[in-house]
C-alpha positions as CSV (number, residue, x, y, z in Angstrom):
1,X,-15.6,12.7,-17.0
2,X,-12.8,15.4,-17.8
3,X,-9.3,13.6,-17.9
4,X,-7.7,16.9,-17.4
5,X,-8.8,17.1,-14.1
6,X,-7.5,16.4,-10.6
7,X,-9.5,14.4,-7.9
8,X,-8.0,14.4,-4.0
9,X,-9.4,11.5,-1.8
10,X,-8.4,11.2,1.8
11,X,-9.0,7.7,3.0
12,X,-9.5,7.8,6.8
13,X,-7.3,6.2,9.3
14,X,-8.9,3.5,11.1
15,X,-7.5,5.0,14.4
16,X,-10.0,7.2,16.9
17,X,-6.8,8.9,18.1
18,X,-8.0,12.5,17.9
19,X,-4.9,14.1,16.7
20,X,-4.9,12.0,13.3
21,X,-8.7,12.8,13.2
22,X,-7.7,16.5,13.9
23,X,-5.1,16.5,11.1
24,X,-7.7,14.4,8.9
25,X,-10.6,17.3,9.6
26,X,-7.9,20.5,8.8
27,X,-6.8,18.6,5.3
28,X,-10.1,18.2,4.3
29,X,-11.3,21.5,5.3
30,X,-9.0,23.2,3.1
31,X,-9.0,21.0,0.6
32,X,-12.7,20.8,-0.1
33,X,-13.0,24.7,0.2
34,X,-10.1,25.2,-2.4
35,X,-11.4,26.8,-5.4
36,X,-12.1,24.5,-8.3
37,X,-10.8,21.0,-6.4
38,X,-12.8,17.8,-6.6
39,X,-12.6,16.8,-3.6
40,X,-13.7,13.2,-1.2
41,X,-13.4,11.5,2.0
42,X,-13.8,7.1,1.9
43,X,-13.1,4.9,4.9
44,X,-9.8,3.4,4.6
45,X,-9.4,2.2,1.6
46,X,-7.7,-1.2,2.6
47,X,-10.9,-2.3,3.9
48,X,-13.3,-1.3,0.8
49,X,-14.8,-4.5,-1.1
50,X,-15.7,-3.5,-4.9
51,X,-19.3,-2.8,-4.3
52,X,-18.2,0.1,-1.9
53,X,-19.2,3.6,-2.5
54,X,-15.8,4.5,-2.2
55,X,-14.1,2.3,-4.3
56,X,-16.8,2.8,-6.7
57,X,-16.4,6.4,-6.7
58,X,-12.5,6.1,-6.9
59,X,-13.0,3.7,-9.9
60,X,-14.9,6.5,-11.7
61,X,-12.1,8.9,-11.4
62,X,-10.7,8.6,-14.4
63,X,-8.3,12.0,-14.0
64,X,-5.3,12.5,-12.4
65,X,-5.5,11.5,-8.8
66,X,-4.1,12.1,-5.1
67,X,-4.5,9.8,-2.4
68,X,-4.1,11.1,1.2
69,X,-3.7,7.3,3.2
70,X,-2.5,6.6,6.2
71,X,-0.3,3.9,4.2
72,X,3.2,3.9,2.8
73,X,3.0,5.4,-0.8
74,X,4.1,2.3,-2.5
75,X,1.7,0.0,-0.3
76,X,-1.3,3.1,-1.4
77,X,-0.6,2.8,-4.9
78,X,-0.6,-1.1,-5.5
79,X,-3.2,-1.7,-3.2
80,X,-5.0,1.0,-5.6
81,X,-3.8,-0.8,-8.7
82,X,-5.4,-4.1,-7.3
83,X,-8.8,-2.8,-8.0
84,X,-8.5,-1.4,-10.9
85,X,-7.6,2.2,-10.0
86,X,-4.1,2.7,-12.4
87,X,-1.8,5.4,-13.5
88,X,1.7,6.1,-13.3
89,X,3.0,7.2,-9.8
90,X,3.4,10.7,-9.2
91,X,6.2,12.2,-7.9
92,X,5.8,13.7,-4.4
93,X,8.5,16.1,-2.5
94,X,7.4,14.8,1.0
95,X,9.0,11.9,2.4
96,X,7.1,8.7,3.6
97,X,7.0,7.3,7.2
98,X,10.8,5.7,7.8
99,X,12.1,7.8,4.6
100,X,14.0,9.8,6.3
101,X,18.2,10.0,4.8
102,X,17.4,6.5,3.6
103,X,19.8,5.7,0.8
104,X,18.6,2.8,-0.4
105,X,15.2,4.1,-1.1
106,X,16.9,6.5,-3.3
107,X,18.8,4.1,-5.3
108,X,15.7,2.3,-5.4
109,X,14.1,4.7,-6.9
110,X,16.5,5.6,-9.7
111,X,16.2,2.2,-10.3
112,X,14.2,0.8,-13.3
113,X,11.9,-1.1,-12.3
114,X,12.0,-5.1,-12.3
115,X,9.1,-6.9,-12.1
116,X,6.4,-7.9,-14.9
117,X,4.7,-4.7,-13.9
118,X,1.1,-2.9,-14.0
119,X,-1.4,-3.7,-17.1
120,X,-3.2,-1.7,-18.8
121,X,-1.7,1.8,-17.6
122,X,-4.2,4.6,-18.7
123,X,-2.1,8.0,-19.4
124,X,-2.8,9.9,-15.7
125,X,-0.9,10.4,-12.8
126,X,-1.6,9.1,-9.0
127,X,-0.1,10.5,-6.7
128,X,0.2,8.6,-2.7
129,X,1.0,10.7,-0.1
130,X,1.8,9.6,3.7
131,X,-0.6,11.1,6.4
132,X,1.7,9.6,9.1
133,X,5.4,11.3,8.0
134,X,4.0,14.7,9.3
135,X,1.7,16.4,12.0
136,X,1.3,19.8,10.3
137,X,-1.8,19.4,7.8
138,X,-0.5,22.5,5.8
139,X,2.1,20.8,4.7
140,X,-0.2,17.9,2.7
141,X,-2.7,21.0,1.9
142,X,0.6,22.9,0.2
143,X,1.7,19.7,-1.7
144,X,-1.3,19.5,-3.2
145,X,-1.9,22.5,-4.6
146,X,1.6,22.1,-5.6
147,X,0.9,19.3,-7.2
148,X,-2.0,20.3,-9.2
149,X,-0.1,24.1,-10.0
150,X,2.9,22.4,-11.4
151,X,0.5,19.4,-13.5
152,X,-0.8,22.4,-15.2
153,X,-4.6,20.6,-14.4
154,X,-7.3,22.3,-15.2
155,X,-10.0,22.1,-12.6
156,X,-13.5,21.3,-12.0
157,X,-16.2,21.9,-9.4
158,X,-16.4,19.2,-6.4
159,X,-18.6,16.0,-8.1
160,X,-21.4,15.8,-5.8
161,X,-22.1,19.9,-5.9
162,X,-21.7,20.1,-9.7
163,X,-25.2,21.1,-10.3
164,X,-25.9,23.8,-7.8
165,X,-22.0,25.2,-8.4
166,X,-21.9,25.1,-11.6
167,X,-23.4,28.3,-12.5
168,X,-21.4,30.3,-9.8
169,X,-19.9,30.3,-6.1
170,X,-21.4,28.0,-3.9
171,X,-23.8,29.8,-1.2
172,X,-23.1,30.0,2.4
173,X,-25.3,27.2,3.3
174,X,-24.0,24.7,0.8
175,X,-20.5,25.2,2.4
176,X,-21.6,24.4,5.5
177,X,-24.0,22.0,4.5
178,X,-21.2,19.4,2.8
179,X,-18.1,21.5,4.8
180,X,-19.1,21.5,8.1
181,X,-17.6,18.4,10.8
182,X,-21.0,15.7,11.4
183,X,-21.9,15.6,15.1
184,X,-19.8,12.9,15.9
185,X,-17.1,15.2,14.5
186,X,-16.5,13.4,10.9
187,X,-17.1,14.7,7.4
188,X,-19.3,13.4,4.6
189,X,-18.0,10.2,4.0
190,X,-18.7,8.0,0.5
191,X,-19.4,4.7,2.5
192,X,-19.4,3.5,5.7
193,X,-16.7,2.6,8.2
194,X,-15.7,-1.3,7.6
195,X,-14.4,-3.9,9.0
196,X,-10.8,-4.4,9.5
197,X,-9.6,-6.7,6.3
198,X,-6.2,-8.7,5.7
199,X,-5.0,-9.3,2.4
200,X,-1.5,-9.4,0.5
201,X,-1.0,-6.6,-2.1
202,X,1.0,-7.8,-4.8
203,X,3.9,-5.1,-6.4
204,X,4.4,-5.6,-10.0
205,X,7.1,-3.3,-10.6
206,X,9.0,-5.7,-7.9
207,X,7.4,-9.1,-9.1
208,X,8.4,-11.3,-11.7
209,X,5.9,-13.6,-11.8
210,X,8.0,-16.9,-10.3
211,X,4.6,-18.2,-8.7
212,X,6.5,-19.4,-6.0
213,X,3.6,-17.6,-3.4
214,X,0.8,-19.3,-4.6
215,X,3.3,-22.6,-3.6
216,X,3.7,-21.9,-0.6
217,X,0.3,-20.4,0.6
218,X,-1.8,-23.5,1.5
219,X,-5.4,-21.4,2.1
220,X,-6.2,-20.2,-1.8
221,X,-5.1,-16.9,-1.7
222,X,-3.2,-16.6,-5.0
223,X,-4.3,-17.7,-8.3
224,X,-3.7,-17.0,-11.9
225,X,-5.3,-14.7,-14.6
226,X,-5.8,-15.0,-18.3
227,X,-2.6,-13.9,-19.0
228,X,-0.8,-16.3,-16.4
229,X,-0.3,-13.6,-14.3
230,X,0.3,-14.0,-10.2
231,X,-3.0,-12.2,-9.0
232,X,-4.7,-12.2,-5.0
233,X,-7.8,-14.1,-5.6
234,X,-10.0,-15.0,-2.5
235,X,-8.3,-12.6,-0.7
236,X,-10.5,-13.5,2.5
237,X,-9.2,-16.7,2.5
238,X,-6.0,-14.8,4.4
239,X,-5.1,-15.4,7.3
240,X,-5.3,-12.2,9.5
241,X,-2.1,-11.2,11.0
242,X,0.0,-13.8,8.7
243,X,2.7,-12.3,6.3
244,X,4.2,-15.6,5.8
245,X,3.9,-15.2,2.0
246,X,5.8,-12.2,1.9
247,X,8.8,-13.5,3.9
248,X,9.2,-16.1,1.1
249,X,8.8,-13.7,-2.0
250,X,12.4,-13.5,-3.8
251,X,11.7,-10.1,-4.2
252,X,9.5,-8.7,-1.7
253,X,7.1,-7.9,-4.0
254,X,4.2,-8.5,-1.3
255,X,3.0,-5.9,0.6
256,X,0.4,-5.9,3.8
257,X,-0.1,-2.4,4.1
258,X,-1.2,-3.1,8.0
259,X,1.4,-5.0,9.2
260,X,3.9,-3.8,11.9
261,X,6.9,-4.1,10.0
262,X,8.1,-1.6,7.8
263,X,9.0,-3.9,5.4
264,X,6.4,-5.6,5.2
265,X,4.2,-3.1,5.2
266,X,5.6,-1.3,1.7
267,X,8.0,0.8,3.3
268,X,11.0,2.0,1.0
269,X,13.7,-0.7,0.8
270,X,13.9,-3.5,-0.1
271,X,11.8,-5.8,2.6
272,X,11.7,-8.4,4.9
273,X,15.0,-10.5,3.5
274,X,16.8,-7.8,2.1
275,X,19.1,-7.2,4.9
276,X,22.5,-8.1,4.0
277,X,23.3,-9.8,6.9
278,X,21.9,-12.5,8.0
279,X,21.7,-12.2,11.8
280,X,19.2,-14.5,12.7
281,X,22.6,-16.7,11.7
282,X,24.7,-15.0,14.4
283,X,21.8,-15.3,17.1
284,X,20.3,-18.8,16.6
285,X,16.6,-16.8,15.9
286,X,14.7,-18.3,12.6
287,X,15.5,-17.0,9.4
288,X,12.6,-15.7,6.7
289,X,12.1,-19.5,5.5
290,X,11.8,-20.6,8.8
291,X,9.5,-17.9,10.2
292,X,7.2,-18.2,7.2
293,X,6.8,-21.8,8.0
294,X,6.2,-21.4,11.1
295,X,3.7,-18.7,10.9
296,X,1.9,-21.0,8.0
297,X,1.9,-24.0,10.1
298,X,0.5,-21.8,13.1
299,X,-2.9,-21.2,10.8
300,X,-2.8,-24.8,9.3
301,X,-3.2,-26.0,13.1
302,X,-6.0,-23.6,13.7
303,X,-7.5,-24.9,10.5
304,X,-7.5,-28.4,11.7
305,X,-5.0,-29.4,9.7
306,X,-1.6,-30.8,10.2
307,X,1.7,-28.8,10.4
308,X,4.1,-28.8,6.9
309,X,6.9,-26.9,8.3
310,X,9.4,-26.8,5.6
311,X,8.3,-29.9,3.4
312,X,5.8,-28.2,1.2
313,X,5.9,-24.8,-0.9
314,X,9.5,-24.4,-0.3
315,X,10.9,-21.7,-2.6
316,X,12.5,-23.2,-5.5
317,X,15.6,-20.4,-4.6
318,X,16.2,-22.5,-1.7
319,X,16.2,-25.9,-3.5
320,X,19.1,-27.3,-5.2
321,X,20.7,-23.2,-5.2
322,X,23.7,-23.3,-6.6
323,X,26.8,-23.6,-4.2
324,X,29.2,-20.1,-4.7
325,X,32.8,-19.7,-3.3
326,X,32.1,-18.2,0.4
327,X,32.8,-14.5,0.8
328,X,34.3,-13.3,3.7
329,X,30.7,-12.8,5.5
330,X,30.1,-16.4,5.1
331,X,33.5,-17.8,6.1
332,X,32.9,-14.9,9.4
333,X,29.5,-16.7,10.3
334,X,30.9,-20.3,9.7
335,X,33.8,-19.6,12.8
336,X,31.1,-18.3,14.5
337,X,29.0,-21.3,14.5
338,X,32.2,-23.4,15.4
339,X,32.3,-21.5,19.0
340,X,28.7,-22.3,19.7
341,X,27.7,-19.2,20.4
């Protein structure tokens, strides 16, 4: 497979709503009749096991690649990463969901990064770009063809027509053949829709390999690699709708691209603990410790198992952390707990 070339994979919402599946059918058919683009649709590519068609034909990509997800960039990319699918992240001009004037995202991103990082990094690009920051399709149709014009790819027929293209222009009936919307009004899609899957997708620019997740997570989840790296294991042992893991990581560098929360879902920042104050302290609500234990001894209980609450798996941060003079925030907080608010 030519490395110079560029592959674009839309991975479909899981949604029926028929404006995403509107925007969805005018991406793709632009995309697919752009001159020279290779070009594929896969089910949504959180819920692809390895023996997919989709993530099989992803893993074969071995060119630069853009991924059009209904997913925060930085949730698309590592949940890419996790099976296999690496390369450097391209850099996109559209903004992600919530990206809008966010300041923090762009010092984040100046930033180096600080975690153990990505292994094995082949020499290729991958660009992620958001499907739910905008509702005009010709803006992600523009950016990628910007993309590819300003990569200086070279590019190469559409895989699965390469032997009836390849000595010329398609013909009428091989456009509409492979271009034209299914009855039920979806395109050719490399696998079938899947069930809805949970799993943690672990960031290694952000994570630094403390291990403290696969302390705290009581269901097998986590385990380690040859190298002693953090890694999602039996991710099916998850428990669906839990995120407690990623409340506890001292560095939010665990995403679950599905959840509700922003921050927990990979959106730019820096996550679910990295506001800088604390105001489940000036409102009495559980802070991220105490909402992760609480959520884990929720599933225990289903399990048939008894309740830990904060006994077991406790960050080591927490533990024995060593006592600082108190800033003015802290000594503002204390006087508010003295009024018993």
């Amino acid at each position: 497979m030519d490395t110079n070339r560029i592959t674009i994979v839309l991975s479909q919402t899981r949604s029926k709503n028929p404006a995403k599946r509107h925007l969805e059918e005018e991406v793709a058919t632009a995309l697919l009749l752009e001159p020279g683009i290779d070009f594929a649709v896969v089910p949504h590519v959180y819920d692809l096991a390895p023996d997919d068609t989709g993530l099989l034909y992803l893993s074969s990509v071995k060119g630069h690649l853009i991924l059009l997800s209904w997913l925060y960039p930085r949730a698309a990319h590592w949940l890419l990463d996790r099976n296999g699918i690496k390369g450097r992240e391209g850099t996109t001009l559209l903004k992600s969901m919530n990206e809008d004037d966010d300041e923090d995202a762009m010092e984040e991103s100046a930033e180096e990064p600080r975690g153990i990082g990505s292994s094995e990094i082949p020499n290729r690009q991958i660009f992620c770009l958001d499907l739910r920051a905008y509702d005009d399709p010709q803006v992600y149709i523009d950016e990628a063809r910007r993309i590819a014009k300003e990569a200086s790819i070279k590019f190469v027929p559409l895989t699965g027509l390469q032997t009836e293209w390849i000595q010329g222009d398609p013909k009428p009936d091989q456009l509409k053949r492979f271009a034209e919307p299914q009855k039920n009004g979806q395109f050719p899609v490399l696998g079938l829709p899947k069930d809805h899957r949970w799993y943690p997708v672990i960031d290694y620019s952000r994570c630094t390999n403390c291990l403290e997740c696969i302390d705290f997570c009581l269901f097998g989840v986590y385990g380690i690699d040859q190298k002693d790296r953090i890694l999602v294991e039996n991710q099916d042992n998850c428990k669906r709708g839990c995120p407690a893991c990623s409340r506890v990581c001292p560095e939010n560098a665990i995403i679950f691209p599905e959840h509700k929360t922003p921050a927990i879902a990979g959106a730019p920042g820096e996550g679910p603990g990295g506001l800088k104050i604390d105001l489940s302290k000036l409102f009495g609500a559980p802070n991220a410790i105490e909402l992760a234990a609480l959520e884990r001894d929720a599933e225990l209980v289903r399990d048939g198992r008894a309740a830990v609450g904060l006994t077991v798996g406790i960050p080591k941060r927490q533990a024995g952390k060593a006592h600082s003079e108190k800033d003015d925030l802290d000594k503002l907080i204390d006087e508010l707990d003295d009024l018993d608010l």
